[in-house]
C-alpha positions as CSV (number, residue, x, y, z in Angstrom):
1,X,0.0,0.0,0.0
2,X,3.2,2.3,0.9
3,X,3.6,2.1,-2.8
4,X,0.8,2.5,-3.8
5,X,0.6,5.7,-1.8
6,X,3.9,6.8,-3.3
7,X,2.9,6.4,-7.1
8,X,0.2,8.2,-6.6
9,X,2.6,11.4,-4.9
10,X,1.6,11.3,-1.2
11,X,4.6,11.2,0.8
12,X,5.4,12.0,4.2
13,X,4.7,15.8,4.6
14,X,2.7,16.1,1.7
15,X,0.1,18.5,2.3
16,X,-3.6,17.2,1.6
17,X,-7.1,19.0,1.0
18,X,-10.0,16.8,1.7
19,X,-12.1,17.7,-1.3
20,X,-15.2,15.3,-0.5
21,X,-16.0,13.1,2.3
22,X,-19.4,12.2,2.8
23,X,-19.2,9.7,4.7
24,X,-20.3,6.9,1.8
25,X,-17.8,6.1,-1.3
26,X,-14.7,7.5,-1.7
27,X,-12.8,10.4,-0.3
28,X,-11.3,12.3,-2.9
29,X,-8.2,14.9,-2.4
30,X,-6.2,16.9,-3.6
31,X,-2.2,17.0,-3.1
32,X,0.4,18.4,-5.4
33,X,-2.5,19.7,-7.5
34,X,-3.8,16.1,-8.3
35,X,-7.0,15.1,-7.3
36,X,-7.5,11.6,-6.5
37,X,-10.2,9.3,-5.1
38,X,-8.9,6.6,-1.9
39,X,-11.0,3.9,-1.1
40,X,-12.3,4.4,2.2
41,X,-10.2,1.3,3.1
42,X,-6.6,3.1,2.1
43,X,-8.1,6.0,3.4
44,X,-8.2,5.1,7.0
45,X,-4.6,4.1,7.3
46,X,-3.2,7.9,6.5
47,X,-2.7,9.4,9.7
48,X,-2.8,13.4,9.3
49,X,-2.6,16.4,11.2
50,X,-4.2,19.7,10.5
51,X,-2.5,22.6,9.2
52,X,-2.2,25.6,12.1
């Protein structure tokens, strides 16, 4: 999944909009001015903090 996460440009650090999350389907976001849809299922395993 590390990988996975990696091909798709999400490192460690990356900073990360939460376009949609509705609580059904996917979340999709937007990093490095790519949107992409996660599974909810990939989605759970990112740990992130909020920007101050």
């Amino acid at each position: 999944m590390v990988a996975r996460l990696y091909q798709m440009g999400l490192y460690p650090g990356s900073i990360v909009e939460v376009l949609n999350n509705q609580g059904i389907g996917p979340i999709t976001i937007r990093t490095l001015g790519i949107m992409l849809a996660l599974g909810r299922g990939m989605a759970d395993k990112i740990l992130v903090e909020p920007l101050p």
